[in-house]
Biotite code that builds the C-alpha atoms (Angstrom):
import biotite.structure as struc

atoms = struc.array([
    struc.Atom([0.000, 0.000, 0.000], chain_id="A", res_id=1, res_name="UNK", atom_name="CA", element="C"),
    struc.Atom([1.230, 3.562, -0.941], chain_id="A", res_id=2, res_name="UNK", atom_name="CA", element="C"),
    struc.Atom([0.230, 6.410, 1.965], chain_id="A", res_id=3, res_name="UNK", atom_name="CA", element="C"),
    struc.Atom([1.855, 9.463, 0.588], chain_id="A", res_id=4, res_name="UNK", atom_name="CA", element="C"),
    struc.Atom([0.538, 12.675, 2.792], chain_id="A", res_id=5, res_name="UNK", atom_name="CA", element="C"),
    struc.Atom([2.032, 16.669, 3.555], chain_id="A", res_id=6, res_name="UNK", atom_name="CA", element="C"),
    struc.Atom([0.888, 19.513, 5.003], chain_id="A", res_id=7, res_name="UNK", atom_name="CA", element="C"),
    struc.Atom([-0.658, 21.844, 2.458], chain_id="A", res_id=8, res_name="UNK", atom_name="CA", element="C"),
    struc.Atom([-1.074, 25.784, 3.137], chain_id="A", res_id=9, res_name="UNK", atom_name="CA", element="C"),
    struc.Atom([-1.241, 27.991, 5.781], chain_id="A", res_id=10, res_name="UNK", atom_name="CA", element="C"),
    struc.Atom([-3.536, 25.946, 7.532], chain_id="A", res_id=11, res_name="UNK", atom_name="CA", element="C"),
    struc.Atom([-0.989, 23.025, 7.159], chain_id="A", res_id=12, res_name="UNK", atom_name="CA", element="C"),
    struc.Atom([-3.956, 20.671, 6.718], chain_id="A", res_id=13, res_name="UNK", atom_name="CA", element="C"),
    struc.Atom([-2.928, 17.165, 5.904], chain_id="A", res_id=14, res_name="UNK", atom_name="CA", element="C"),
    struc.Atom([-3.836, 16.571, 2.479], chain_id="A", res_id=15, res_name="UNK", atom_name="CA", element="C"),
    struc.Atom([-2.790, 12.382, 1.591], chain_id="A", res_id=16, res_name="UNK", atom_name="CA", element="C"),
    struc.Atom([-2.770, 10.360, -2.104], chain_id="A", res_id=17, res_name="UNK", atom_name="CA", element="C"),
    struc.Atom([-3.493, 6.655, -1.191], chain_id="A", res_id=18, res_name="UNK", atom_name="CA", element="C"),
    struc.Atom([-3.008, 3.492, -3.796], chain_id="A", res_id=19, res_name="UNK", atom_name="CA", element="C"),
    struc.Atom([-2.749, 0.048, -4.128], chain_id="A", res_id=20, res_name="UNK", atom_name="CA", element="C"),
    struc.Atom([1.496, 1.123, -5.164], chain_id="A", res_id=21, res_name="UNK", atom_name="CA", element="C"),
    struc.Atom([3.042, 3.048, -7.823], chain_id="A", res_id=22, res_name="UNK", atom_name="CA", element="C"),
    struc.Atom([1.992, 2.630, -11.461], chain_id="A", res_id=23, res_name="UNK", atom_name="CA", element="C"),
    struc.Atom([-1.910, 2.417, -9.549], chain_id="A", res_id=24, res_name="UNK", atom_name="CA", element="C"),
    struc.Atom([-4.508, 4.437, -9.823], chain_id="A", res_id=25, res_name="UNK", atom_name="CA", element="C"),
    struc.Atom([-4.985, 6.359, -6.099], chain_id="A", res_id=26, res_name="UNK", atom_name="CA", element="C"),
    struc.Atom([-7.525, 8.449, -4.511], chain_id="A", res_id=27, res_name="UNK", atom_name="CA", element="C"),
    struc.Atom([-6.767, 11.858, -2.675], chain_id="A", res_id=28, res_name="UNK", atom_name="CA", element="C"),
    struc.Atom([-7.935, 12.574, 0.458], chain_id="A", res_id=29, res_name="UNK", atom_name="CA", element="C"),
    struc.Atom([-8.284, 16.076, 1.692], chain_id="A", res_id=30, res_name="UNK", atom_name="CA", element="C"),
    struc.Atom([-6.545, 18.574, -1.039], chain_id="A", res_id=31, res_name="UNK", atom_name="CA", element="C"),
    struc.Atom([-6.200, 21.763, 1.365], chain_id="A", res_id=32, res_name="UNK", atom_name="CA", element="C"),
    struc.Atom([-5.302, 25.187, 0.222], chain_id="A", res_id=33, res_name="UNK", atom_name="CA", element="C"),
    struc.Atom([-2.253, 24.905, -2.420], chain_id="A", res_id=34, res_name="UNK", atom_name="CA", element="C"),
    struc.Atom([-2.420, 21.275, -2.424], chain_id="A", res_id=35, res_name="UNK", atom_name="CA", element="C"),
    struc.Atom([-1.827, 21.401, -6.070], chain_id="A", res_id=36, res_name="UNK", atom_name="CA", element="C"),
    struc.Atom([1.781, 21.383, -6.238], chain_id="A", res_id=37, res_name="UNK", atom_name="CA", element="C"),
    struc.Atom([2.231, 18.473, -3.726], chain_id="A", res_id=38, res_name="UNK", atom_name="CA", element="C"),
    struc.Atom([-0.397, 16.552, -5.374], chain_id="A", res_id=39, res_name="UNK", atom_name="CA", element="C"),
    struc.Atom([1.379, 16.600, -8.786], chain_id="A", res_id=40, res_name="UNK", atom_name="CA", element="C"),
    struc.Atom([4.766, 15.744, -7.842], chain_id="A", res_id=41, res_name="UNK", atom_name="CA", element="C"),
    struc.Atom([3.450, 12.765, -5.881], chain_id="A", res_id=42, res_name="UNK", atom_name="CA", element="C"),
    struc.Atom([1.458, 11.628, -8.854], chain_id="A", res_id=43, res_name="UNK", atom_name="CA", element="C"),
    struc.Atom([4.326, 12.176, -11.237], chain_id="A", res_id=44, res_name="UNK", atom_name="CA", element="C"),
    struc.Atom([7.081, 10.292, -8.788], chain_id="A", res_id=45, res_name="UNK", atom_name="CA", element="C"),
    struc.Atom([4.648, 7.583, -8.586], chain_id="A", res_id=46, res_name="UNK", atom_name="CA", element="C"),
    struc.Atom([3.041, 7.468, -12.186], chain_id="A", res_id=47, res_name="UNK", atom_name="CA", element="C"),
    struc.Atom([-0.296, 7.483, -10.400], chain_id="A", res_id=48, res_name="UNK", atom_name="CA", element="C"),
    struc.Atom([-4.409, 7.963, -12.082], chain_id="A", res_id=49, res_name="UNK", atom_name="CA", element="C"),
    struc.Atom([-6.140, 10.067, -9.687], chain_id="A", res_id=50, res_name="UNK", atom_name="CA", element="C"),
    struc.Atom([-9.536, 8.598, -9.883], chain_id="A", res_id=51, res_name="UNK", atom_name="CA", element="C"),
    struc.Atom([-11.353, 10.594, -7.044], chain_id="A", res_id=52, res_name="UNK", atom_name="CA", element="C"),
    struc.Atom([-10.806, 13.179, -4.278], chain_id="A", res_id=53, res_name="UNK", atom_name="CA", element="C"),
    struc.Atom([-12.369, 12.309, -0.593], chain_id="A", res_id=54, res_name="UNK", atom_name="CA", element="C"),
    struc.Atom([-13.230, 15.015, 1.955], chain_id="A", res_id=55, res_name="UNK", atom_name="CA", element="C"),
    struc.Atom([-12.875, 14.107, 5.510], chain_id="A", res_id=56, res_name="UNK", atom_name="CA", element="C"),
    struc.Atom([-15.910, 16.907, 6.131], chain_id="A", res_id=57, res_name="UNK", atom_name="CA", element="C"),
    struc.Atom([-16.353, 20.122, 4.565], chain_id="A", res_id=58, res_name="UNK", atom_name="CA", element="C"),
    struc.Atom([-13.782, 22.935, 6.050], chain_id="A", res_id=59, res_name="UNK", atom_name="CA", element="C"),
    struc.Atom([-12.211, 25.165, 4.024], chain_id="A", res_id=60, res_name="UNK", atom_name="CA", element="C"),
    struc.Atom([-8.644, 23.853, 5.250], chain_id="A", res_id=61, res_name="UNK", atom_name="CA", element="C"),
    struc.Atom([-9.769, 20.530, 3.818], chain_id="A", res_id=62, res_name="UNK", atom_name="CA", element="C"),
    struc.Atom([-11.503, 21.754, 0.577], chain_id="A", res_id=63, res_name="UNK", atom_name="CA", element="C"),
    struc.Atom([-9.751, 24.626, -0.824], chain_id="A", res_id=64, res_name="UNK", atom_name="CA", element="C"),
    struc.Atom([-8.467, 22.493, -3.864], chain_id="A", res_id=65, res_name="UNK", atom_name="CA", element="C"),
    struc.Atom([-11.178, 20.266, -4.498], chain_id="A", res_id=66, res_name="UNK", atom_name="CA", element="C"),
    struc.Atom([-12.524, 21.867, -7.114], chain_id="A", res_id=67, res_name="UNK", atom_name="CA", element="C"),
    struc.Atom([-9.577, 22.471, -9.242], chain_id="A", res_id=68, res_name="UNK", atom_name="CA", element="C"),
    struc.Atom([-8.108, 18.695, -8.550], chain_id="A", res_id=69, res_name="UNK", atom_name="CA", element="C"),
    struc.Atom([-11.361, 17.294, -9.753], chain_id="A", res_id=70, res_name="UNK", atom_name="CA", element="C"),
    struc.Atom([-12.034, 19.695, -12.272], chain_id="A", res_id=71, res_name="UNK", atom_name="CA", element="C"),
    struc.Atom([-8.046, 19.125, -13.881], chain_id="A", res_id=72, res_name="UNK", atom_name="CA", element="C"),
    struc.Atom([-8.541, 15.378, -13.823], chain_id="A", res_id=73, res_name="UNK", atom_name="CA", element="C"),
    struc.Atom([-12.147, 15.085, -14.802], chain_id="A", res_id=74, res_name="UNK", atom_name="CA", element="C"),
    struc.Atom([-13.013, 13.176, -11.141], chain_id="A", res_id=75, res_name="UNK", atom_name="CA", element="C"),
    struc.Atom([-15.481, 13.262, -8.992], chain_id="A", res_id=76, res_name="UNK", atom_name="CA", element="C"),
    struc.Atom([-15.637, 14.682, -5.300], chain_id="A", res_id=77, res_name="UNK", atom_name="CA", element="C"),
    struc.Atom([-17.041, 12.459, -2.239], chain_id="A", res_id=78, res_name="UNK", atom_name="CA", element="C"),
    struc.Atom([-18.529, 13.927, 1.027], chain_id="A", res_id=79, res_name="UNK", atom_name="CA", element="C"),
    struc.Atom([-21.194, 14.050, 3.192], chain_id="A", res_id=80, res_name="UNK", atom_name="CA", element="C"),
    struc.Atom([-24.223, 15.268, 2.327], chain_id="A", res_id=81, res_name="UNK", atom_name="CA", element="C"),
    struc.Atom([-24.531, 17.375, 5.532], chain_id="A", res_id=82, res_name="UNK", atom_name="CA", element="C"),
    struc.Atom([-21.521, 19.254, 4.686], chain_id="A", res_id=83, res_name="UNK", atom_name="CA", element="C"),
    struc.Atom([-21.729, 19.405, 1.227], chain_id="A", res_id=84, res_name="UNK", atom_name="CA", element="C"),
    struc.Atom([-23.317, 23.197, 0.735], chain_id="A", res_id=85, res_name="UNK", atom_name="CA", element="C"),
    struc.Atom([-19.545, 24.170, 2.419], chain_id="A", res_id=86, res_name="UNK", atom_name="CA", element="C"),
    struc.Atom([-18.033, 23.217, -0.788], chain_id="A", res_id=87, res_name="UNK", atom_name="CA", element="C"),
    struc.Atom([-19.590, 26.066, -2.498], chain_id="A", res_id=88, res_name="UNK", atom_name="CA", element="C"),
    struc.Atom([-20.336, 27.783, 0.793], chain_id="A", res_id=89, res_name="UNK", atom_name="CA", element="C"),
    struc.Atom([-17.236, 27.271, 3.056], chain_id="A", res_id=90, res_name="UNK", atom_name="CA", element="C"),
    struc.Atom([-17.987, 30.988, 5.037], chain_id="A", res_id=91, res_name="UNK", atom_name="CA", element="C"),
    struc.Atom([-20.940, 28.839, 6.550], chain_id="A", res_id=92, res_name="UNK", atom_name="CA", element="C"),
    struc.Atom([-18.412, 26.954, 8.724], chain_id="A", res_id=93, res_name="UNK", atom_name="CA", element="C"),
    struc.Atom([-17.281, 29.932, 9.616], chain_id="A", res_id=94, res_name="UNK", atom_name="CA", element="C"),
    struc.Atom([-17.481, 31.829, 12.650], chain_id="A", res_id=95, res_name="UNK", atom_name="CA", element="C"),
    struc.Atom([-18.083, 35.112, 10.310], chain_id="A", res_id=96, res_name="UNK", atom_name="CA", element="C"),
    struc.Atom([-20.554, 38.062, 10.957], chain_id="A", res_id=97, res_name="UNK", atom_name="CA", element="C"),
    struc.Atom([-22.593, 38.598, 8.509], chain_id="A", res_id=98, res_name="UNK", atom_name="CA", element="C"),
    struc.Atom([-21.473, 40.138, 5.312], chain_id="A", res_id=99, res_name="UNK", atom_name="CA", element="C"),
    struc.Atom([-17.937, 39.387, 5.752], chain_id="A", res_id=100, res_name="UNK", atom_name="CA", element="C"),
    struc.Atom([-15.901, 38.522, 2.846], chain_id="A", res_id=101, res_name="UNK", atom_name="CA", element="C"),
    struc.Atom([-14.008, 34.979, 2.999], chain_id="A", res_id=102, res_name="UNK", atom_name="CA", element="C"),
    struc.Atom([-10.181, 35.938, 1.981], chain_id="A", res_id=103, res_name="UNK", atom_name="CA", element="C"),
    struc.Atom([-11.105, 38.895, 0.475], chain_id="A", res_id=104, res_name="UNK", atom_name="CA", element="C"),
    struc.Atom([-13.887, 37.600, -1.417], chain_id="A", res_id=105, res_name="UNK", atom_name="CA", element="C"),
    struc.Atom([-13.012, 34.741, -3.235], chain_id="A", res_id=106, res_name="UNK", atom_name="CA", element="C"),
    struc.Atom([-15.357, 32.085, -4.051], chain_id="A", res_id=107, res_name="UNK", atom_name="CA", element="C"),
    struc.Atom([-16.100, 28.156, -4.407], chain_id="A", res_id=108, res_name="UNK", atom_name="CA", element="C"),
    struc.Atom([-18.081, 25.967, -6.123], chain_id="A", res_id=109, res_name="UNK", atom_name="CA", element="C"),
    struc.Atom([-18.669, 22.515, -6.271], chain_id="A", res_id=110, res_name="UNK", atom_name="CA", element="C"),
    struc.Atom([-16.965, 20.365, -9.021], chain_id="A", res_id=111, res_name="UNK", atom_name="CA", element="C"),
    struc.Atom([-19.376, 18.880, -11.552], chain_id="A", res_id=112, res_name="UNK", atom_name="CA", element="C"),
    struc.Atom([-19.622, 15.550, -9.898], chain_id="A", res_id=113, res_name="UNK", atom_name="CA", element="C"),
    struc.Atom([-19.915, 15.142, -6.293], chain_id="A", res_id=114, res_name="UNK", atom_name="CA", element="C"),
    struc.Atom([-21.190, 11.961, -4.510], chain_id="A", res_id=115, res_name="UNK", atom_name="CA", element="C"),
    struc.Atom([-22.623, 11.424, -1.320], chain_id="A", res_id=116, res_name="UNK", atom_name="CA", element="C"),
    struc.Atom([-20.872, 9.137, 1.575], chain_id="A", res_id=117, res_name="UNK", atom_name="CA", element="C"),
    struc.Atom([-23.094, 7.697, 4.171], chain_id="A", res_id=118, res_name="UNK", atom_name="CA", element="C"),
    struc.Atom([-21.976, 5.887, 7.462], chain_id="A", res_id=119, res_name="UNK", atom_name="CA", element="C"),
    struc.Atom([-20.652, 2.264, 6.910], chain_id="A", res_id=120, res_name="UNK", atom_name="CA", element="C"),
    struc.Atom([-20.200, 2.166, 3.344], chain_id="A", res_id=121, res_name="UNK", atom_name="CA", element="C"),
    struc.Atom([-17.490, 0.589, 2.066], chain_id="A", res_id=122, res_name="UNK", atom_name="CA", element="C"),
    struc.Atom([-16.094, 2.500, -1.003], chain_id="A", res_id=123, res_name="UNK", atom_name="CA", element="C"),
    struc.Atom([-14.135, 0.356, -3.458], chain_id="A", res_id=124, res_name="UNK", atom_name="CA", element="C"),
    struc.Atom([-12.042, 2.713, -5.421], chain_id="A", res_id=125, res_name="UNK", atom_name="CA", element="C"),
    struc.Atom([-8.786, 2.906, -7.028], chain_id="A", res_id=126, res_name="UNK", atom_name="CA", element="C"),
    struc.Atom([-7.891, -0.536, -6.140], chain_id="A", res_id=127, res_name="UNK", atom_name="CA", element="C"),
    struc.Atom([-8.811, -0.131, -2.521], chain_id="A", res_id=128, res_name="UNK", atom_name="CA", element="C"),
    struc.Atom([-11.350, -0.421, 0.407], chain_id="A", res_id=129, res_name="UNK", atom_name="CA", element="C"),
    struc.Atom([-12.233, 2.261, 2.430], chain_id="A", res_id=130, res_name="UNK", atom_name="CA", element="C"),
    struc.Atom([-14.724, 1.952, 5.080], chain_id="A", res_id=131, res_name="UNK", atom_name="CA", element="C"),
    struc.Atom([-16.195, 5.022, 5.893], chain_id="A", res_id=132, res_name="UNK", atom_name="CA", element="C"),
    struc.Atom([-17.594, 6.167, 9.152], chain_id="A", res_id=133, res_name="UNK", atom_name="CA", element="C"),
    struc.Atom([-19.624, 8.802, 9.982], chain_id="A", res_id=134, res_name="UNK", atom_name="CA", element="C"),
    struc.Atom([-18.270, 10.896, 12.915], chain_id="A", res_id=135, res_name="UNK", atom_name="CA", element="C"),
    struc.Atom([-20.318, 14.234, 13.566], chain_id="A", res_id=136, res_name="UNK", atom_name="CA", element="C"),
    struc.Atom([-18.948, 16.475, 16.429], chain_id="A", res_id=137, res_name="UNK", atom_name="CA", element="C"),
    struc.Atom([-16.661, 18.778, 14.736], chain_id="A", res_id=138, res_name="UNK", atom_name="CA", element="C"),
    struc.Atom([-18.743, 19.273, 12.098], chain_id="A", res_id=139, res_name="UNK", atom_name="CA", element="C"),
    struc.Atom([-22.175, 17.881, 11.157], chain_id="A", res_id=140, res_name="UNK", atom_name="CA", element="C"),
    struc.Atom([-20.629, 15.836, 8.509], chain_id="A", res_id=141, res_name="UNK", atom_name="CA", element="C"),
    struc.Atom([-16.934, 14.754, 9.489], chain_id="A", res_id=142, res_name="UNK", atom_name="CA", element="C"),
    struc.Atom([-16.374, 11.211, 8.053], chain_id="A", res_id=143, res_name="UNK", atom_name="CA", element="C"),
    struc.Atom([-13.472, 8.963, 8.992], chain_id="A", res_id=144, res_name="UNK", atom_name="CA", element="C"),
    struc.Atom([-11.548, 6.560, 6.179], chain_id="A", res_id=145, res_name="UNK", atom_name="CA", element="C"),
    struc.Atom([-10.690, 3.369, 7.292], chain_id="A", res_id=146, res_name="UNK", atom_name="CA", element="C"),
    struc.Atom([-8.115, 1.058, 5.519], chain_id="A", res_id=147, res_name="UNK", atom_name="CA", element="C"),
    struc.Atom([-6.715, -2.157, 6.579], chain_id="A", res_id=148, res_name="UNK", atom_name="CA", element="C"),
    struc.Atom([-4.550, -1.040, 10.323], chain_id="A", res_id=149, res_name="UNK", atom_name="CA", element="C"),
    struc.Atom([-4.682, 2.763, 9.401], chain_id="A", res_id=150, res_name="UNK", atom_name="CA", element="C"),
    struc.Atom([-7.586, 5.448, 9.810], chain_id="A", res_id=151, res_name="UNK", atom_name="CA", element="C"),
    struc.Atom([-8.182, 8.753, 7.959], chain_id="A", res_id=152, res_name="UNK", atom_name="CA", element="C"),
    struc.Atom([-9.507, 10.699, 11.169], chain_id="A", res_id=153, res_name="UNK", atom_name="CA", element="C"),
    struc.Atom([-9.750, 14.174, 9.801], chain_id="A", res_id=154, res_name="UNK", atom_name="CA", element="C"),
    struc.Atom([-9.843, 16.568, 12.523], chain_id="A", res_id=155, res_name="UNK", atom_name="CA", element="C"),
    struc.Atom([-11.897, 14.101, 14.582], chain_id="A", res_id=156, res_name="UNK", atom_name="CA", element="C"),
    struc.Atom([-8.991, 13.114, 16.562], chain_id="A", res_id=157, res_name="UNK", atom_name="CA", element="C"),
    struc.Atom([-5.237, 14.135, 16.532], chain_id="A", res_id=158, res_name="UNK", atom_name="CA", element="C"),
    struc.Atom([-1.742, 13.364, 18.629], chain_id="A", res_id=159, res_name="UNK", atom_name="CA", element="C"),
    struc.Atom([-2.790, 14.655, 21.776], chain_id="A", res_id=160, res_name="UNK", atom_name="CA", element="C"),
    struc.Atom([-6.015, 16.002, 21.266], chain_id="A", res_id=161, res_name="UNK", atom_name="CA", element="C"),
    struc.Atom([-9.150, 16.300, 19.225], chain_id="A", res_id=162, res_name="UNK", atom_name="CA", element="C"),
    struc.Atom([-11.237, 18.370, 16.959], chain_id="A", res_id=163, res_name="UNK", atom_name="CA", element="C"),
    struc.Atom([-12.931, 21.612, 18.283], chain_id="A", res_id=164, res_name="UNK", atom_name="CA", element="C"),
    struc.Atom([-16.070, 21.851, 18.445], chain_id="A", res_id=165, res_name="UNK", atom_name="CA", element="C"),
    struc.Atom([-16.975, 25.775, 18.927], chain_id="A", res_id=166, res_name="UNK", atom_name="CA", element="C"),
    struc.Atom([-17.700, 26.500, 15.210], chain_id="A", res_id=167, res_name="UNK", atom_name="CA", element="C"),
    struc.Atom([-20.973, 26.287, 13.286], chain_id="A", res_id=168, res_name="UNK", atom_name="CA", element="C"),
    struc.Atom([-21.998, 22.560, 13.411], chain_id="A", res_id=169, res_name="UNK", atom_name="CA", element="C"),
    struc.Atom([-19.552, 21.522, 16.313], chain_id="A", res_id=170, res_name="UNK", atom_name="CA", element="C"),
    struc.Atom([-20.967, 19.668, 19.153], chain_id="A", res_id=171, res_name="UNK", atom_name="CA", element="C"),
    struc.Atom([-18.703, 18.366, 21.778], chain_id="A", res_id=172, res_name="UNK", atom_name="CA", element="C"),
    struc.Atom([-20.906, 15.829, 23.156], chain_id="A", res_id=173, res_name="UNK", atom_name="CA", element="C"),
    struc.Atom([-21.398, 14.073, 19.481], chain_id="A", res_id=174, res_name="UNK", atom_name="CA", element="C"),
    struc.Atom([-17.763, 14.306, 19.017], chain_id="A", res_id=175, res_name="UNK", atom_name="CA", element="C"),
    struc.Atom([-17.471, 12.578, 22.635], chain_id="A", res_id=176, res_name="UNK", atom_name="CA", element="C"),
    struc.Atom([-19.381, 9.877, 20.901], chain_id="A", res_id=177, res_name="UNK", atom_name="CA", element="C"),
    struc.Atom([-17.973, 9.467, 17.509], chain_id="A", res_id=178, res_name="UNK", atom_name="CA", element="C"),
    struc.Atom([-14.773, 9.031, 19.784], chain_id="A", res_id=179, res_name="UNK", atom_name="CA", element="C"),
    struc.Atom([-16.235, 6.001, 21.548], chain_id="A", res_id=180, res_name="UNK", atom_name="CA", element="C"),
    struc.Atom([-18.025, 4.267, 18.769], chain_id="A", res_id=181, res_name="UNK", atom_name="CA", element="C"),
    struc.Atom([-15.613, 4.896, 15.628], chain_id="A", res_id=182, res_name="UNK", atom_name="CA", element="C"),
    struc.Atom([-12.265, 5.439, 17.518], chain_id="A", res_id=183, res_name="UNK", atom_name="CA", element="C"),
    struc.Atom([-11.704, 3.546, 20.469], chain_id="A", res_id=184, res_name="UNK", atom_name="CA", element="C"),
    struc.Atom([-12.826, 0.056, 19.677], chain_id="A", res_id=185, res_name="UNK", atom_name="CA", element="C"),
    struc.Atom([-10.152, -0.656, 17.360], chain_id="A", res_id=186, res_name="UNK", atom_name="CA", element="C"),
    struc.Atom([-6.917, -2.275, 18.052], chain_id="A", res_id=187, res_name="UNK", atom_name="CA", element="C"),
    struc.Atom([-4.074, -0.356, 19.244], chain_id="A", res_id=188, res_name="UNK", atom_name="CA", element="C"),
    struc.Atom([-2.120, -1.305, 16.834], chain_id="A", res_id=189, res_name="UNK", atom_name="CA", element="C"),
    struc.Atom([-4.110, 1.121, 14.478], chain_id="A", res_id=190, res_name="UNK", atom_name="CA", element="C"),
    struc.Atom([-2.412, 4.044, 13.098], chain_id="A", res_id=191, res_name="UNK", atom_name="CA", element="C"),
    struc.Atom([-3.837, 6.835, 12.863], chain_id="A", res_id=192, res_name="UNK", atom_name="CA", element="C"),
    struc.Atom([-3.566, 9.582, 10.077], chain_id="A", res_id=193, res_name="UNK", atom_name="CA", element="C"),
    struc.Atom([-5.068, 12.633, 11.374], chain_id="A", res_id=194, res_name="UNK", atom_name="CA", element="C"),
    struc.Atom([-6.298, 16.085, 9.509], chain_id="A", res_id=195, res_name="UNK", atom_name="CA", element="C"),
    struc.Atom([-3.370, 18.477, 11.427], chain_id="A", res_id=196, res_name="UNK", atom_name="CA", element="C"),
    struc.Atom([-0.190, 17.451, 12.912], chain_id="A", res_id=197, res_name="UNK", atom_name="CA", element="C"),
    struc.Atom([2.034, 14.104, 13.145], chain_id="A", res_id=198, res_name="UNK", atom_name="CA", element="C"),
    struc.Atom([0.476, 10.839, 12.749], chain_id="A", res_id=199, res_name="UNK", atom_name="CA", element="C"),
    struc.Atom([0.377, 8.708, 15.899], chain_id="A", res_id=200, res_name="UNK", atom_name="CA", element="C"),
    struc.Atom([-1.951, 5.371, 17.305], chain_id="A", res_id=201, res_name="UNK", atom_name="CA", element="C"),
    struc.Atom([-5.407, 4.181, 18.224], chain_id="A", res_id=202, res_name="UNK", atom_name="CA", element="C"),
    struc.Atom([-2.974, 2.583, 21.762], chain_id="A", res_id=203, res_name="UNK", atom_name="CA", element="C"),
    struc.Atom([-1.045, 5.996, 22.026], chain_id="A", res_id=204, res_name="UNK", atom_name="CA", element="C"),
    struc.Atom([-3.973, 8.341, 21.960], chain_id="A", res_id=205, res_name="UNK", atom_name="CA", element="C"),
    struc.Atom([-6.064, 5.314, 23.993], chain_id="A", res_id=206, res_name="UNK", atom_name="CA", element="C"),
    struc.Atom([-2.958, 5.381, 26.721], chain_id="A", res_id=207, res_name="UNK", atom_name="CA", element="C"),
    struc.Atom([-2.409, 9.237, 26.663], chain_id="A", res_id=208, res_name="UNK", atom_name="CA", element="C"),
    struc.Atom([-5.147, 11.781, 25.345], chain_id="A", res_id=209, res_name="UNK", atom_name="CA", element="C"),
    struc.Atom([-7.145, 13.427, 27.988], chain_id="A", res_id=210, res_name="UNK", atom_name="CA", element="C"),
    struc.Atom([-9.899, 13.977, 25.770], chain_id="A", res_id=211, res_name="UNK", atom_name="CA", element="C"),
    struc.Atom([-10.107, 10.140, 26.247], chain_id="A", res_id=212, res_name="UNK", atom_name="CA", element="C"),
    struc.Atom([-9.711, 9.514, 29.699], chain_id="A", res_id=213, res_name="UNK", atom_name="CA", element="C"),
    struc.Atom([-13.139, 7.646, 30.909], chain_id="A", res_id=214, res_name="UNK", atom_name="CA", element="C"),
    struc.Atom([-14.614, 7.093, 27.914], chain_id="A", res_id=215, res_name="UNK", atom_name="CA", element="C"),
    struc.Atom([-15.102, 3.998, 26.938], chain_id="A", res_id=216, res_name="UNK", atom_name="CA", element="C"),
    struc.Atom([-15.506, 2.305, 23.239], chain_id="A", res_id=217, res_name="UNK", atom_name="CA", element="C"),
    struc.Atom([-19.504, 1.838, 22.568], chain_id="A", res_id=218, res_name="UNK", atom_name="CA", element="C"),
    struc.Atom([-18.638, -1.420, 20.816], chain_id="A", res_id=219, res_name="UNK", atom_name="CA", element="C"),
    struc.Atom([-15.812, -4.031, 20.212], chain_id="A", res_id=220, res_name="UNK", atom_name="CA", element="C"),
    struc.Atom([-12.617, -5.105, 22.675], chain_id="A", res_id=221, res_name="UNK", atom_name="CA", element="C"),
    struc.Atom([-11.157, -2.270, 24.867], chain_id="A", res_id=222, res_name="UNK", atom_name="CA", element="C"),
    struc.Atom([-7.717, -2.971, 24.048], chain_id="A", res_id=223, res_name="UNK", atom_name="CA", element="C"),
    struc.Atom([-5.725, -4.732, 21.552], chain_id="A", res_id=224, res_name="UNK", atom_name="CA", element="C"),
    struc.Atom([-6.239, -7.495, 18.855], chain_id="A", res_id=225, res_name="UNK", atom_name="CA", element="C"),
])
């Protein structure tokens, strides 16, 4: 399996290409603000088909280039539907007052083909299986991306800490409980690719997060394999 991932932009959102291996066709997760660049030069080392783009939820940190990646390679976009007006709309997930202008005024739309995810599908693209999970909390539509020992957590849960919850569809009791049913019944042998920041483990965050201490996974074995 190839896992290729950087921080893109000022928000230094972590934008990843996943295939099958080079030569494959791969998917890309999360193309942030000036993604573009990054994006290219992993498909070119590679000799990789993009075949779709895959939005963890819908903030702008996480969407900036979806668009133009899908609209370059003729692809279509996945998301949730409950965040899918912030592709065209990202000020709505936005803590703006009204009539303020989103980086002085530019605008969004969505590409021409944009499908829905829903929780517990399993999307079979590009050569691999993704499970998705649906994981409101930080915002109404946050998704998760599981594959094989590794999860695609977004900005559901990072090293050390987890997703805030004090914009415009953030809830911290529903991200409590995505925590507890999508997150802590796996093994701890899980990595975990998160949307900011280093990647680190299902056991690390399990042993060491204080945003986990006392909660307890709503399904599945505590610990471990």
């Amino acid at each position: 399996m190839l896992i290729a991932g950087f921080p893109a932009g000022s928000f230094a959102a972590n934008c990843y290409v996943v295939a099958p291996g080079p030569g494959e066709e791969c998917v890309i997760i999360d193309p942030g603000q000036d993604s573009m660049p990054g994006i290219e030069e992993i498909v070119a080392e590679q000799r990789l088909r993009p075949v779709a783009v895959l939005a963890t939820h819908g903030h702008i940190d996480h969407i900036w280039s979806v668009a133009p990646v899908c609209g370059a390679r003729n692809i279509p976009a996945y998301i949730h539907p409950a965040d899918r007006a912030l592709l065209s709309d990202p000020a709505r997930g936005l803590s703006l007052a009204a009539g303020q202008q989103l980086f002085g005024g530019l605008t969004f739309a969505e590409p021409d083909d944009v499908l829905d995810l829903a929780d517990q599908m399993t999307l079979e693209i590009a050569g691999v299986s993704l499970l998705v999970s649906h994981a409101p909390g930080h915002t109404q539509g946050s998704v998760t991306f599981g594959l094989a020992e590794t999860l695609f957590t977004g900005d559901l849960l990072f090293a050390g800490s987890i997703g805030r919850t004090d914009l415009p569809g953030g809830d911290y009791g529903a991200i409590l409980d995505s925590l507890a049913r999508v997150c802590l019944p796996l093994p701890d042998e899980t990595v975990v690719l998160p949307g900011h920041g280093p990647e680190t483990s299902i056991g690390a965050e399990r042993a060491a997060n204080p945003f986990l201490a006392g909660l307890a996974p709503s399904t599945g074995p505590a610990r471990g394999l």
